[in-house]
N, C-alpha and C positions, 0 to 999 in steps of 0.2 A: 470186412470180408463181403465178396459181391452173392448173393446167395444163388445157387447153383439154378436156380427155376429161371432164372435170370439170362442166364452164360448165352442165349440165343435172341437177334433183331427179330423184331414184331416181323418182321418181309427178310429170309434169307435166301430165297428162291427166286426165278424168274420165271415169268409163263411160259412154259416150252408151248405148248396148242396157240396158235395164234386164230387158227379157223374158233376153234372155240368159246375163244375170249370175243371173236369180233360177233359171235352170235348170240352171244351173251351179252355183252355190249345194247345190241339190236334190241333184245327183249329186254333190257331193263329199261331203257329210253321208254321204250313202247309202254310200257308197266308207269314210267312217272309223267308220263306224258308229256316227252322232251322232243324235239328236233331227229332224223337221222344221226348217229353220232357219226364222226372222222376220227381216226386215229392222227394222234398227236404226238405221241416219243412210243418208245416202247423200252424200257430196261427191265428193271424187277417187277415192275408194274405195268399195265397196257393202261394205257391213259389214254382217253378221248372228250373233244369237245361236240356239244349237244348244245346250239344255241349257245343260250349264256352260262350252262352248268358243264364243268367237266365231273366226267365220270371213269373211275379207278376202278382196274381189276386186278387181283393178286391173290398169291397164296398169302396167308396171313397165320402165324403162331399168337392162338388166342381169339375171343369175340372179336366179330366184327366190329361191333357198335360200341366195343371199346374206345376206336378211334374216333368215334363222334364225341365221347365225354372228353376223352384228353384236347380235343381244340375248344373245349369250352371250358374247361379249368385254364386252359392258357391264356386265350385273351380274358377270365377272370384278373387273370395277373400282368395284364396290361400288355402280353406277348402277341402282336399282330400276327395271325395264320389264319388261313382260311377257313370259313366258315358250312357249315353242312347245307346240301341246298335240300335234302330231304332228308326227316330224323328217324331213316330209316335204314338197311343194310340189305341187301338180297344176296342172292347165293345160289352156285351150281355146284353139289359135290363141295370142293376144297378151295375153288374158289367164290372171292368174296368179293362185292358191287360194293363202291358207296356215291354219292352225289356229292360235288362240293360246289358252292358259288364262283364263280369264273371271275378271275380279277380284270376290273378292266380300264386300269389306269395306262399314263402313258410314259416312255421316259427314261433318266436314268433311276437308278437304287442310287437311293441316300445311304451309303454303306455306313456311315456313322449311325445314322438311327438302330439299322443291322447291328452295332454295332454291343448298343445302348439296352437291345434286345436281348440280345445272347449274356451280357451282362445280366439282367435278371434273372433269366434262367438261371444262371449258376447260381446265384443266392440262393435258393428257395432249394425244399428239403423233396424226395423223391416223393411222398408219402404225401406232401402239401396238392403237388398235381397230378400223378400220374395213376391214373386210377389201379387198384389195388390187383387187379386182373390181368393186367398190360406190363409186355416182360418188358424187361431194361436189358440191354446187354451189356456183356463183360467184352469189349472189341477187341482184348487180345487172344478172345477164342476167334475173329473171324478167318474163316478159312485163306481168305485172300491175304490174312498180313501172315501167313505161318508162310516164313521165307527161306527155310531147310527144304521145306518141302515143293513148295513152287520150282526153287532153281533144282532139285532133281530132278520133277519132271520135263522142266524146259531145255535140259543144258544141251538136247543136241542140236537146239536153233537159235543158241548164244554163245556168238563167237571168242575167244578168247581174249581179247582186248575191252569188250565188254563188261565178260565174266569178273575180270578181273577187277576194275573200276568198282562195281556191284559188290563183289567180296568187301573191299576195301573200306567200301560204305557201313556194309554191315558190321565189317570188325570196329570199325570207328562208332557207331550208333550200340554198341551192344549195353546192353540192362538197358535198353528205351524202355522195357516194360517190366520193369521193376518199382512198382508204385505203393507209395503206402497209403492205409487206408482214410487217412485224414486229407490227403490229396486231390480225394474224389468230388468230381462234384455232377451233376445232372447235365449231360452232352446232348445237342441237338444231333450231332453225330455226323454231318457231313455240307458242312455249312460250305457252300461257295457260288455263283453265278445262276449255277445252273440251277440251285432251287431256292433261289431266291425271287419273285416276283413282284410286278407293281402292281397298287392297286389306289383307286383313286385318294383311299386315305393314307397312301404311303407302300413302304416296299411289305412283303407279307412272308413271313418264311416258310416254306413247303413241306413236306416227303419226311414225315419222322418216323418211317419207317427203321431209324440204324440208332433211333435213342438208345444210348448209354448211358453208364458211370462209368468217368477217367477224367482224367485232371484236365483243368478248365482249356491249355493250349491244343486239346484233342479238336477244340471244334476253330482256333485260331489257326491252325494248322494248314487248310488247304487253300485257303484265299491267301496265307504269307508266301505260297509258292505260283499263285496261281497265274502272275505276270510271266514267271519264269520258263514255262512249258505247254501254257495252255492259252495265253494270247491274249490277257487279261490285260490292265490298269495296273502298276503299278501302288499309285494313287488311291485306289479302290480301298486295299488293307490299310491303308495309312490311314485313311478316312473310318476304317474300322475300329483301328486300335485307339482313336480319338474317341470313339464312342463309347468302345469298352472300358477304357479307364481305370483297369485293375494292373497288377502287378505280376507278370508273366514269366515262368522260368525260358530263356533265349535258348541255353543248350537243348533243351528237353523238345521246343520249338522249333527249330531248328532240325531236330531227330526224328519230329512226326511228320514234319512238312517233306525230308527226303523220302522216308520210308515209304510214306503215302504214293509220293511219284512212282517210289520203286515195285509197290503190291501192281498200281496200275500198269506198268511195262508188262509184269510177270502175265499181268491175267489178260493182257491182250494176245502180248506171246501165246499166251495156251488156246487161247479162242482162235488165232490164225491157223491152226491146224487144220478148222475145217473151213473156213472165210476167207476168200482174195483179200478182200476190204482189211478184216480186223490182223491179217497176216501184215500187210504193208505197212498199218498204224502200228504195230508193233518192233517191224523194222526203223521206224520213223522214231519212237522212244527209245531204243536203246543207242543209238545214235548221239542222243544227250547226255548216256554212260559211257560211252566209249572218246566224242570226243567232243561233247559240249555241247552238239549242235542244238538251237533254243525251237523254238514256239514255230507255227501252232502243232501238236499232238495231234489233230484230231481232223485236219483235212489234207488232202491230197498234193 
């Protein structure tokens, strides 16, 4: 049983204030005595590079400086992530600063090492690394996979040829999340390209902000799909699955890598209502429910 303190990601929020965060941003550099910072992505977290440190800002559930102990129980256990570039956390209100070392290798990701990684992870007991303070989530509470509710509120700008494909999916995937508790194992929670990065001793895994508990294909899941709609290697998960080395249920696999596609369709869908951009990328996903159409999601 996942215990209830749990049910919610360390980061389920995004920074709506960007003024905010980027002045926040300003005074913490100025504070560690870093470089000007730049903004670098912006999702649930505004991320910026400062010289050689990037710096993280977010709403966070729970101590800041929780996240510094959990990357150091991690690479204890030989799990490459980056490293704290100051052993310290700042704060404005509800959001939370941290400094991390900037990787700065060159190249492709050795997705088998990736691979090799996440393999560990899942051996090891919640309790072994994650500090006793720092929630785990339950990912069948995340907002974005409750998929009754999504297509209610999307269905008046998904077409009926779509709708319908998406039904079909779900009827076919239904109990995906029917799991038993032996099933479980320690999730990095959103393992794929985009946080994965190099660093001169190798690739480094990023953003644990969506750690969970759920069975070990949760985190095999988006890189099995990720040739298929987002522009990827092929190659890449093959190289993965070399590395991980365990013994995977396919159907189950199979059912998180579609669903996964499908929360992301939904929750673009709901973003284009007020975005040109996230409106079009959304037209452009369901396009691959409707009638296949492949890669890439995510440009024009």
């Amino acid at each position: 049983m996942i215990p209830a303190r749990w049910e919610r990601p360390y980061v389920d929020r995004p920074v709506a204030d960007a003024d905010r965060a980027d002045l926040l941003a300003r005074s913490s550099a100025a504070h560690w005595g870093l470089p000007e910072p730049t903004l670098l992505r912006s999702s649930m977290n505004r991320v910026y590079v400062a010289g050689e440190v990037i710096v993280r800002i977010g709403h966070v559930n729970g101590r800041g400086e929780s996240q510094l102990d959990l990357a150091a129980r991690l690479a204890a256990l030989e799990i490459a992530v980056p490293q704290p570039a100051r052993q310290e956390t700042l704060a404005d209100g509800d959001l939370v600063v941290t400094a991390w070392r900037r990787a700065t290798g060159a190249g492709s990701v050795d997705w088998e090492s990736v691979g090799r990684a996440v393999a560990r992870l899942h051996r090891v007991s919640p309790a072994e690394v994650v500090p006793s303070d720092h929630p785990i989530a339950d990912p069948r509470r995340f907002p974005w996979w409750n998929f009754e509710s999504l297509l209610a509120e999307c269905a008046g700008e998904i077409d009926a040829r779509a709708l319908s494909s998406i039904e079909r999916v779900l009827d076919g995937h239904s109990g995906w999340d029917d799991w038993r508790d032996e099933d479980l194992v320690l999730c990095h929670g959103d393992v794929h390209p985009g946080n994965v990065v190099v660093d001169l001793s190798g690739p480094l895994l990023v953003d644990w902000d969506l750690m969970c508990l759920a069975p070990r294909e949760w985190d095999l899941a988006p890189l099995s799909v990720w040739s298929r709609n987002w522009g990827g290697d092929a190659a890449w998960f093959d190289s993965f699955e070399r590395g991980y080395d365990r013994e995977v249920d396919v159907r189950r696999l199979r059912a998180l890598g579609d669903l996964r596609d499908l929360a992301a369709t939904l929750m673009a869908v709901r973003a284009g209502r007020g975005d040109a951009e996230r409106a079009a990328e959304g037209r452009r996903r369901l396009a691959f429910w409707r009638d296949g159409t492949g890669p890439p999601w995510t440009s024009a």
